[in-house]
C-alpha positions as CSV (number, residue, x, y, z in Angstrom):
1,X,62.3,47.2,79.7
2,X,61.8,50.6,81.0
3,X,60.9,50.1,84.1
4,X,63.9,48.4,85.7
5,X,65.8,52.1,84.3
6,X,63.5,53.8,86.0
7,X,63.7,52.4,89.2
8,X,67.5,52.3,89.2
9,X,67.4,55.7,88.1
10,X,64.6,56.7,91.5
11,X,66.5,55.2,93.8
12,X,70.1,56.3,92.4
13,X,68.5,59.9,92.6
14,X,67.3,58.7,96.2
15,X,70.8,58.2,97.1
16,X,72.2,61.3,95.9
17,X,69.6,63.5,97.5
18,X,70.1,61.4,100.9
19,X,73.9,61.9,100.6
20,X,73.5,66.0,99.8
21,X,71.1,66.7,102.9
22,X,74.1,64.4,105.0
23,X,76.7,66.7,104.0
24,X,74.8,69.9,104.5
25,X,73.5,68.5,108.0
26,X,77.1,68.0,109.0
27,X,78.5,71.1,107.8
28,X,75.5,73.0,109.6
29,X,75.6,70.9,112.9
30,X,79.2,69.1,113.0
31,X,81.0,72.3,114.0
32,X,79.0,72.8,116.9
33,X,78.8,69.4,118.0
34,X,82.6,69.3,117.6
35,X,82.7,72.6,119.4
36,X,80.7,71.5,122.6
37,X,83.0,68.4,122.9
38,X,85.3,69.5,125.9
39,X,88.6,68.6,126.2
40,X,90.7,66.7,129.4
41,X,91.3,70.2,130.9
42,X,87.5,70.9,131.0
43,X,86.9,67.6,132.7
44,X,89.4,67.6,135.2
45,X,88.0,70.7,136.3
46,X,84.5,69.5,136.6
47,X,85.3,66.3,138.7
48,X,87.5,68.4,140.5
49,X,85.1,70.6,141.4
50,X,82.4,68.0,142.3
51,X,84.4,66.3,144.6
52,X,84.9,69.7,146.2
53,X,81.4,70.2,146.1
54,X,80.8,66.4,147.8
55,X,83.2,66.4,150.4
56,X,82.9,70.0,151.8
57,X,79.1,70.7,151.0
58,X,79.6,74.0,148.5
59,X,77.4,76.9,148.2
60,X,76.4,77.6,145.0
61,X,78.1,81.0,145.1
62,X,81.3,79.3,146.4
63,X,81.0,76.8,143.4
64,X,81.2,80.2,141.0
65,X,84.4,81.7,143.0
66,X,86.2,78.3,143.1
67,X,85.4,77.3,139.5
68,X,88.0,80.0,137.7
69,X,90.7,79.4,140.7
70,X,90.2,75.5,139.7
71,X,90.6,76.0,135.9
72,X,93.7,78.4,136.2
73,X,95.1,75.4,138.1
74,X,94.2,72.6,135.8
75,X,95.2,74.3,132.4
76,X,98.5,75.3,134.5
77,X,99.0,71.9,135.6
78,X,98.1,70.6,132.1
79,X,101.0,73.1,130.7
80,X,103.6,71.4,133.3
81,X,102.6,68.3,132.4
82,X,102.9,68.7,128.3
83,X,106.7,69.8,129.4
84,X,107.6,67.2,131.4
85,X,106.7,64.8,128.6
86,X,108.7,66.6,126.3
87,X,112.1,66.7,128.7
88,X,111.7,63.6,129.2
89,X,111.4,62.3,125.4
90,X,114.4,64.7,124.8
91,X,116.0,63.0,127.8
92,X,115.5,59.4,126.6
93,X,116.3,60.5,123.0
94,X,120.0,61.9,124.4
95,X,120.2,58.7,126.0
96,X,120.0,56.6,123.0
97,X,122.0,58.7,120.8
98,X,125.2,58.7,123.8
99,X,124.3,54.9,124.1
100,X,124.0,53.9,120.0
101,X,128.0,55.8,119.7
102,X,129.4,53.0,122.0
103,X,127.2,50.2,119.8
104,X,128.8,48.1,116.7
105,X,126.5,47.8,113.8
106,X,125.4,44.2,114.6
107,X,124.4,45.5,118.5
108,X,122.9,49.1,116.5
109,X,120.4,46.7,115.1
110,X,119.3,45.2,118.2
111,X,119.0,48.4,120.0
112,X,117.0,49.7,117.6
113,X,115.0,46.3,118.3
114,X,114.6,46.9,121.8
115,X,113.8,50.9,121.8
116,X,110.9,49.3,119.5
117,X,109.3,46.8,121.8
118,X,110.2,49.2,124.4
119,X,108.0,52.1,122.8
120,X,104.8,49.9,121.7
121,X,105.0,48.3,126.1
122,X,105.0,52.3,126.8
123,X,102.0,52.7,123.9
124,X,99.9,49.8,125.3
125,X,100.2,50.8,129.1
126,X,99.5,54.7,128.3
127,X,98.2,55.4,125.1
128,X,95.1,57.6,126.3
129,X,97.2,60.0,128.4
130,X,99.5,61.6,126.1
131,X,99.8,59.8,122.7
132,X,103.9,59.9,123.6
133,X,106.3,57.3,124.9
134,X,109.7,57.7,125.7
135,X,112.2,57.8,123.4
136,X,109.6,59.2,120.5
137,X,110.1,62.5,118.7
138,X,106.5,62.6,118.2
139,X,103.4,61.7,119.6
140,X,102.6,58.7,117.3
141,X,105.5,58.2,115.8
142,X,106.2,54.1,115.1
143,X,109.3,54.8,112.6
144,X,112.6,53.9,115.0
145,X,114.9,55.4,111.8
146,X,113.6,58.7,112.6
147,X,114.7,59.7,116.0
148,X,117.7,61.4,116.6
149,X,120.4,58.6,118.4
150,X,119.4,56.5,115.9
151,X,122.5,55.8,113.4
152,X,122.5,53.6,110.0
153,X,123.9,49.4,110.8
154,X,126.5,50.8,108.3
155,X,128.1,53.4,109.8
156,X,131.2,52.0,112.1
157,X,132.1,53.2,115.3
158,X,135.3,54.7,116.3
């Protein structure tokens, strides 16, 4: 009868050994591996650069003067784009609110509805490229009650 205990108790102590020297490789390893994982700036500015490099037949040295000129660019152009997607939320958002004032309660609900479908379409054409849709306050946000036009089927209109 001892043996079965024994065994259990081996391969329990197995487990617990293989699950310490996980967490310890992780914390030793993981922050550099998450560390060396470049972002979409990085990447733009490497296939920007090769393509350079392809079409007009770089120098080496040339590669190393146009590199910092390319990445100024693309983090700029990162920047611009990061603000246009958050005008235009605030744009779309402005829009619904002026839009939900002239709604009755019954049409309220249907708008809210629509903005719905209208926000997954914009999630499933473009959810890679900036985790926003119009008409979001946030970059994954799913709640339609949250956003600023938004108003309660209750409330009546004036």
């Amino acid at each position: 009868m001892n043996k079965p205990w024994q065994l259990i108790l081996i391969l329990a102590g197995i487990f617990v050994a293989g699950g310490v020297t996980g967490t310890f490789v992780t914390l030793r390893f993981g922050r550099e591996w998450a560390v060396r994982r470049p972002g979409p700036d990085y990447q733009w500015t490497q296939k920007h650069l090769k393509r350079l490099s392809e079409r007009l037949g770089l120098q080496p040295d040339q590669q190393e003067q146009i590199l910092p000129i390319v990445k100024r660019n693309m983090e700029e152009l990162s920047q611009v784009r990061n603000g246009c997607i958050a005008a235009t939320t605030a744009v779309f958002e402005k829009m619904q609110h002026e839009i939900s004032e002239k709604l009755t309660p019954d049409q309220i609900v249907k708008y809210e509805k629509f903005n719905k479908e209208m926000r997954e379409r914009a999630r499933r054409v473009m959810p890679e490229k900036t985790g926003h849709s119009p008409g979001t306050g946030s970059p994954s946000s799913g709640d339609p009650g949250n956003k600023p036009g938004d108003k309660s089927p209750a409330k009546t209109n004036n």
